[in-house]
C-alpha positions in Angstrom: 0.0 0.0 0.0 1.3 3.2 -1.0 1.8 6.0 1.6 -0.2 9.2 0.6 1.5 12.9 1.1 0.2 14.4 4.4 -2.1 17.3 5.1 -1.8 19.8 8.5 -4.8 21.2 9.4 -4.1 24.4 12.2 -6.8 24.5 14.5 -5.1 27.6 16.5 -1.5 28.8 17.2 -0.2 25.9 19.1 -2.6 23.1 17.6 -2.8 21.1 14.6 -3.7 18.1 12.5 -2.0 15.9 10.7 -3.7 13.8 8.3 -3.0 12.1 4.9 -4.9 13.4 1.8 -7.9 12.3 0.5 -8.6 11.5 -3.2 -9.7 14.5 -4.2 -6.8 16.1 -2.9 -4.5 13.9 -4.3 -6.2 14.3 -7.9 -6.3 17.6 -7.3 -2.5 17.4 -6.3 -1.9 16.5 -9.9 -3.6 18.5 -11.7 -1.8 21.7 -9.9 1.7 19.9 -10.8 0.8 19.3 -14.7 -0.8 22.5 -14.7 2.5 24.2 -13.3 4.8 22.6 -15.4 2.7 23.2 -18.8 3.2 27.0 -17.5 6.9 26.3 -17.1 7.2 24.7 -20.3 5.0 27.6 -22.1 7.3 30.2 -20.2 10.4 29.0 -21.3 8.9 28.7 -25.0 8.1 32.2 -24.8 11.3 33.7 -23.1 13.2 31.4 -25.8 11.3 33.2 -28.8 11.5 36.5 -27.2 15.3 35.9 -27.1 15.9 34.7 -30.8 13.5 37.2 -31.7 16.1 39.9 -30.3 19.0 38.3 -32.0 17.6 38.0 -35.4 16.5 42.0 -34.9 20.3 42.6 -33.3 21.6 40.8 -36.3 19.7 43.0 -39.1 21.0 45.5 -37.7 23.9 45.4 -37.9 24.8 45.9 -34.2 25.7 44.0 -31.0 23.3 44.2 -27.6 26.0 46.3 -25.6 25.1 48.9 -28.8 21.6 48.5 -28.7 21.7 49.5 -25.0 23.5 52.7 -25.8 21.0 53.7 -28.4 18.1 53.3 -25.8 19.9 54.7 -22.8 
């Protein structure tokens, strides 16, 4: 039988519960995680494009980024 993740449930300052999850909060566990890493994954897409992006404009340029910051500063 597999051990599942525990849950602490504060009742005040000095008193708590400790309790493994339910089901639902297990499946619901899950979902969180996939969703979180499908965010990660669409994040690091996004910074990746954004960085070739800059590159190919740096490039047709003519310039490097060190002159691309002087020309905006």
């Amino acid at each position: 039988m597999t051990k599942k993740p525990m849950v602490r449930i504060y009742v005040n300052a000095d008193e708590y519960i400790d309790r493994e999850m339910n089901d639902a909060e297990l499946a619901q566990v899950k979902i969180d995680k996939e969703m979180y890493e499908t965010y990660q994954a669409e994040l690091k897409a996004e910074t990746e494009a954004k960085a070739t992006a800059k590159a190919a404009l740096l490039t047709q340029l003519g310039i490097t980024a060190e002159q691309a910051k002087l020309l905006l500063s």
